[in-house]
Structures are given as structure tokens and as C-alpha cells.
C-alpha positions in Angstrom: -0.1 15.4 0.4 2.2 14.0 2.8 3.1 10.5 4.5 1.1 10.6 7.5 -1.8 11.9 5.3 -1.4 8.8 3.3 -1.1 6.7 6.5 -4.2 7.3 7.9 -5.5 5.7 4.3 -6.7 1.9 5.0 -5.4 0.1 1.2 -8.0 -2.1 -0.6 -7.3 -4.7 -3.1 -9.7 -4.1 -6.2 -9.5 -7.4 -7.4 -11.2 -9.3 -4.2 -12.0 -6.0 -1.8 -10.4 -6.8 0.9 -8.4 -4.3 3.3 -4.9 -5.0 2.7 -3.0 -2.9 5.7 -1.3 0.3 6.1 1.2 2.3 4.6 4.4 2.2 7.4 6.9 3.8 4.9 7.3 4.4 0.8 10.2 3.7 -0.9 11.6 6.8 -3.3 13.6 6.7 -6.4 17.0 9.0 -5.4 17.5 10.6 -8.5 14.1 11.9 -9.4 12.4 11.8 -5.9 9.0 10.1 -7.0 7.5 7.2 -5.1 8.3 3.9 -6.3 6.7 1.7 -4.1 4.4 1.8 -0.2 5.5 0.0 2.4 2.9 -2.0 3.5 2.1 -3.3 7.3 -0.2 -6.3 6.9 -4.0 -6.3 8.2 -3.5 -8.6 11.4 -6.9 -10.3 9.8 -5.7 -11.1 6.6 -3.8 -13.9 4.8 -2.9 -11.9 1.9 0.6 -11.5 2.3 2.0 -14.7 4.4 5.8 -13.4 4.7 5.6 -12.1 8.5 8.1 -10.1 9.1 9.1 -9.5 5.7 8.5 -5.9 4.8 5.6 -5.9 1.8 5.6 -3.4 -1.2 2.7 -2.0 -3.6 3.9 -0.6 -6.5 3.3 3.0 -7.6 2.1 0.8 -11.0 -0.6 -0.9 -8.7 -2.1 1.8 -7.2 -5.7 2.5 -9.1 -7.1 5.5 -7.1 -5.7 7.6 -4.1 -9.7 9.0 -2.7 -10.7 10.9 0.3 -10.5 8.2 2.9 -9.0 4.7 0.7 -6.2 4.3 -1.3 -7.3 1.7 -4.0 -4.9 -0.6 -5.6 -5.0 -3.6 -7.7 -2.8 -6.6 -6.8 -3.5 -10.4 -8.0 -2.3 -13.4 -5.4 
């Protein structure tokens, strides 16, 4: 899979369903090369994250399911 397959992926919380944003970049662990965390752009429409311009990460560890068209993950306020 690659990065701009996972960008087309909209990101919804499990814990209240709501569409989170868009993966704009990941951040990668040098020495091994896995993913460590997405680099989220908030959904204009939600309050979730209230930093603005502040770039937002999901954890690899809060990621529940990567499907077809939605990239599930599970992230308490």
C-alpha cells in the first residue's frame, strides 16, 4: 500500500463516529522504517482537534482497522 493510497482514506473515530480528517504525511521510525504515527489534516467541520495550525498525530497504537475505503481508529478527547 502506499501514501497516497492511504490518503484518499477519510479517518473515523470509533469512539463517537465522527470523520476526523485526512492523512497529509506519516511519521516513520529511522531505524526500522515502520509507521509510527499519521499526520493528520483536520476536517474543516469538526472541533476535534482545536490546535489550528499545529500538526495532529494518530498513533500506529490507535489505529483499529485500515478497510477498503475508511481507516478506523480509536482516539478519546
Amino acid at each position: 500500500m502506499r501514501l497516497s493510497d492511504l490518503q484518499n482514506k477519510d479517518i473515523v473515530n470509533i469512539v463517537d463516529g465522527k470523520n476526523i480528517g485526512n492523512i497529509i504525511d506519516v511519521k516513520i521510525e529511522e531505524t526500522t522504517g515502520s509507521i509510527v504515527a499519521f499526520i493528520i489534516e483536520p476536517n474543516k467541520n469538526s472541533f476535534f482537534f482545536r490546535n489550528k495550525g499545529v500538526d495532529t498525530e494518530i498513533t500506529w497504537q490507535s489505529i483499529a482497522k485500515i478497510g477498503e475505503d475508511v481507516i478506523l481508529v480509536k482516539v478519546t478527547m
